[in-house]
C-alpha positions in Angstrom: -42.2 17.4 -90.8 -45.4 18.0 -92.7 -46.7 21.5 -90.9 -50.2 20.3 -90.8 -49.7 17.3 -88.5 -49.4 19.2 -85.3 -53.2 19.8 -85.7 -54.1 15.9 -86.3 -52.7 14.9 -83.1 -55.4 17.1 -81.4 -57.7 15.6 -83.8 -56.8 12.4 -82.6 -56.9 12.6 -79.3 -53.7 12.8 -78.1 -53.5 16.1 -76.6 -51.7 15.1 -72.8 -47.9 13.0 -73.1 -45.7 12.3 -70.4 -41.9 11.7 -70.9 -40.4 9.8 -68.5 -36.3 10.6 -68.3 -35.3 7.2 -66.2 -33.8 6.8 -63.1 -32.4 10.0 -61.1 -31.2 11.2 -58.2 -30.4 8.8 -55.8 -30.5 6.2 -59.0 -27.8 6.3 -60.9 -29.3 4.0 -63.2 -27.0 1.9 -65.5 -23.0 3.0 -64.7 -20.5 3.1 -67.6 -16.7 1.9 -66.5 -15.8 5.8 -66.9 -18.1 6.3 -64.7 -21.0 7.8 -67.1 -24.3 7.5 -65.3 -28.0 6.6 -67.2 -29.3 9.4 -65.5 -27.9 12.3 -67.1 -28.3 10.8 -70.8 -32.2 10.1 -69.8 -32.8 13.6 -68.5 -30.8 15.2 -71.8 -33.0 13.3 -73.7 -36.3 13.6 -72.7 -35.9 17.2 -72.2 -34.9 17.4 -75.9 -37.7 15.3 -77.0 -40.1 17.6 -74.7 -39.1 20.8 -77.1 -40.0 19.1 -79.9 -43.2 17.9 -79.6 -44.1 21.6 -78.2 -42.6 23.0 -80.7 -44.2 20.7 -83.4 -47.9 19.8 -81.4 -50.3 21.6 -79.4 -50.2 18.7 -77.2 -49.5 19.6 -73.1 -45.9 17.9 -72.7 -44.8 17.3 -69.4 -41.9 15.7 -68.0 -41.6 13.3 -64.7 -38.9 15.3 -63.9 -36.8 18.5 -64.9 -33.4 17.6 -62.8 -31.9 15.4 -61.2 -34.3 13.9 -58.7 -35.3 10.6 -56.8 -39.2 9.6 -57.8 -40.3 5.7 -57.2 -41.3 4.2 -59.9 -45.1 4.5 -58.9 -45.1 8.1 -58.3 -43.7 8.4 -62.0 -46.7 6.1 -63.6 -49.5 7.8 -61.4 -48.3 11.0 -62.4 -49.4 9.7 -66.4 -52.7 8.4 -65.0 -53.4 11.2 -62.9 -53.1 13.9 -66.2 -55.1 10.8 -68.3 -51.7 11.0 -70.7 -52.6 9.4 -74.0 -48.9 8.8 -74.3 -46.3 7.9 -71.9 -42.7 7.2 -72.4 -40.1 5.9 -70.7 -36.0 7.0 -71.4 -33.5 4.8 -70.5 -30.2 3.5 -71.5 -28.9 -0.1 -71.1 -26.1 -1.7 -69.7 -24.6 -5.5 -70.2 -21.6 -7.5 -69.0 -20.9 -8.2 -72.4 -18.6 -5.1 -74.1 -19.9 -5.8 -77.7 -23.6 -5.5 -76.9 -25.5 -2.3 -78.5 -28.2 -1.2 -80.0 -32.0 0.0 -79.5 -34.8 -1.5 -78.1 -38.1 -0.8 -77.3 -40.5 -2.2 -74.6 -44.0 -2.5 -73.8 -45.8 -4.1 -70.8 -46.7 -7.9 -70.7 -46.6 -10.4 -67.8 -44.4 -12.7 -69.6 -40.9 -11.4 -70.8 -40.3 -11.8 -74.2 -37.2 -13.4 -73.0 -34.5 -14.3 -70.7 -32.8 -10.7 -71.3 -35.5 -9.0 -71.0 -37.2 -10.5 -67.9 -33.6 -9.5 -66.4 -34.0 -5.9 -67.8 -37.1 -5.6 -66.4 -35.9 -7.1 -62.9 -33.2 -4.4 -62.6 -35.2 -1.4 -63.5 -38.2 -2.9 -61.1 -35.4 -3.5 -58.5 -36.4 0.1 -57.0 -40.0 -1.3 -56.6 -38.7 -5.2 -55.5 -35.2 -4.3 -53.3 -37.1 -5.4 -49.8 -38.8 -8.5 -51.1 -37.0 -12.0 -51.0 -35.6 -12.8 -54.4 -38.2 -15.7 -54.4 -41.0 -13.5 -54.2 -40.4 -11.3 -57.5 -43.1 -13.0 -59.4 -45.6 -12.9 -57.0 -45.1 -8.8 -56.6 -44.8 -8.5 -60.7 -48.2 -10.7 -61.0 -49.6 -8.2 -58.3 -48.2 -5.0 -60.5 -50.2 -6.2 -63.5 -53.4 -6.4 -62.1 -54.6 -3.3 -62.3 -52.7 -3.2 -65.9 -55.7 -2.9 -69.0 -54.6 -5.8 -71.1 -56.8 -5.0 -74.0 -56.7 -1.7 -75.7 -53.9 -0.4 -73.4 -51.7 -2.8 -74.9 -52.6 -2.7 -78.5 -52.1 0.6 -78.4 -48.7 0.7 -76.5 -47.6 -2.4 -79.0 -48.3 0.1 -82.0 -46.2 3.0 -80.4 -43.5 1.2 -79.6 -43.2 -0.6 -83.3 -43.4 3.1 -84.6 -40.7 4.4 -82.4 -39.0 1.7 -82.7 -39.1 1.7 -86.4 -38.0 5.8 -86.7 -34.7 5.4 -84.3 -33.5 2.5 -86.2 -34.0 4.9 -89.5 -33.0 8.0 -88.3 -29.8 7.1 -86.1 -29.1 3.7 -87.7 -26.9 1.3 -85.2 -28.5 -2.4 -84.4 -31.9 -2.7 -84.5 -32.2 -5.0 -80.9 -36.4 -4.8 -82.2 -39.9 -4.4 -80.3 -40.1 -6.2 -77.1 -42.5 -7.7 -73.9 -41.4 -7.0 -70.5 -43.2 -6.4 -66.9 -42.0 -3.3 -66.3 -43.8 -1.9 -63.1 -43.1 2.0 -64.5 -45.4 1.2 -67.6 -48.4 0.2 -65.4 -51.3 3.1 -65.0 -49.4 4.6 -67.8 -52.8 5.6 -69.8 -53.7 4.0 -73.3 -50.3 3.7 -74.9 -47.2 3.1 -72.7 -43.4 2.2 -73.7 -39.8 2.0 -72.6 -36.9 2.9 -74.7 -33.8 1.6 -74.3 -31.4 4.1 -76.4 -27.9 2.3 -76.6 -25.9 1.0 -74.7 -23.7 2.8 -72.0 -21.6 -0.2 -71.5 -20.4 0.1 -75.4 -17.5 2.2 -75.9 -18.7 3.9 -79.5 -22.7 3.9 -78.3 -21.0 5.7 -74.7 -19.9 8.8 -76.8 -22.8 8.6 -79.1 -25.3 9.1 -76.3 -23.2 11.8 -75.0 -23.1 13.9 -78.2 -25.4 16.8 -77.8 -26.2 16.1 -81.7 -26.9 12.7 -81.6 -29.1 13.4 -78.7 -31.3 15.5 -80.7 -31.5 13.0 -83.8 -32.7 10.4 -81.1 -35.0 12.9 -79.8 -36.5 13.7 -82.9 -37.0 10.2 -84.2 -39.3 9.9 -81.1 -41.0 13.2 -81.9 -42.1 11.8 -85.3 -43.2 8.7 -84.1 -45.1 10.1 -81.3 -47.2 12.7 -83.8 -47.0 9.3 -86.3 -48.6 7.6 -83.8 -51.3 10.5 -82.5 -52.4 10.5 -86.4 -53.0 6.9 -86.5 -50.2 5.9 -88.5 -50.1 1.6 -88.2 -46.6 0.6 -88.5 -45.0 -1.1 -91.2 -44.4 -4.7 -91.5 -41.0 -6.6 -91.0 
């Protein structure tokens, strides 16, 4: 990490992020057939990733939560617009029928999916937000989500973030790049200029279980995300394909 970049960010602009560990208390999130819970792998993470970027930025970090606690999905994006974060991010880990899926993905807001999966992944994290509405009614309440959502600049900005993250787990930690991707997610709405989720592996996949149970590989995950959050506070424009 070049020492002087800690000092662009403020230069930049980017001196408020929010790190958002998913699910949490009463939401288990995604549940492994050992029985490992989202939850736990979310909060490890993003309290890892926290360190790092106040270790490495002047940047005020702050966390949606510090244990392991129940917020709604709105209280956790109107904590980002109430602060006027530049930067908010989302921690999750994913979860499929099928044993052989893996690898890392990253989200930002649109109202169309960018496909079939990830309309689904985006149904079951909303699900906290959609549980009393009739199953037919999900696009209506999604449609009624995005209005407030800034479909300009917000999502430039949140399209660049999430190609640079994105771009740094895939070299830092390797594993199947599963590439940037377009989903209504209700978290990432209010969310302040640049908004993303991260999906970090897979807790339905043996090998990616243990992986995002290792305290190390944790801290490699975290860090790629550190980089590409200062990356992204200097104005770094991602790489093309």
């Amino acid at each position: 990490m070049l020492p002087f970049l800690s000092s662009i960010v403020l230069l930049a602009g980017l001196d408020v992020v929010v790190i958002d560990p998913g699910h949490g208390g009463r939401q288990p999130g995604a549940v492994a057939p050992d029985g490992t819970q989202e939850k736990g792998i979310c909060l490890a993470v993003s309290l890892r990733l926290a360190r790092l970027l106040k270790e490495k930025t002047k940047a005020r970090v702050l966390l949606t939560r510090r244990s392991d606690r129940t917020l709604s999905l709105q209280q956790r994006a109107e904590m980002a617009n109430r602060l006027k974060a530049q930067v908010f991010v989302s921690i999750h880990a994913n979860s499929s029928t099928r044993p052989t899926a893996r690898g890392v993905e990253t989200y930002f807001l649109s109202s169309r999916a960018t496909d079939r999966r990830a309309r689904l992944l985006a149904a079951r994290e909303n699900f906290e937000l959609i549980e009393s509405k009739d199953e037919s009614q999900t696009d209506d309440v999604i449609q009624a989500i995005l209005t407030d959502a800034d479909k300009g600049a917000m999502l430039e900005a949140s399209s660049r973030l999430a190609h640079l993250v994105q771009h740094r787990l895939i070299g830092r930690v390797g594993g199947e790049d599963r590439s940037v991707r377009q989903a209504p997610f209700a978290v990432l709405v209010r969310a302040g200029s640049a908004a993303i989720l991260v999906e970090l592996g897979f807790v339905s996949h043996p090998e990616e279980r243990k992986q995002l149970l290792d305290p190390k590989h944790q801290e490699a995950l975290a860090e790629a995300m550190a980089d590409a959050i200062i990356a992204y506070g200097a104005g770094e424009t991602p790489k093309s394909p």
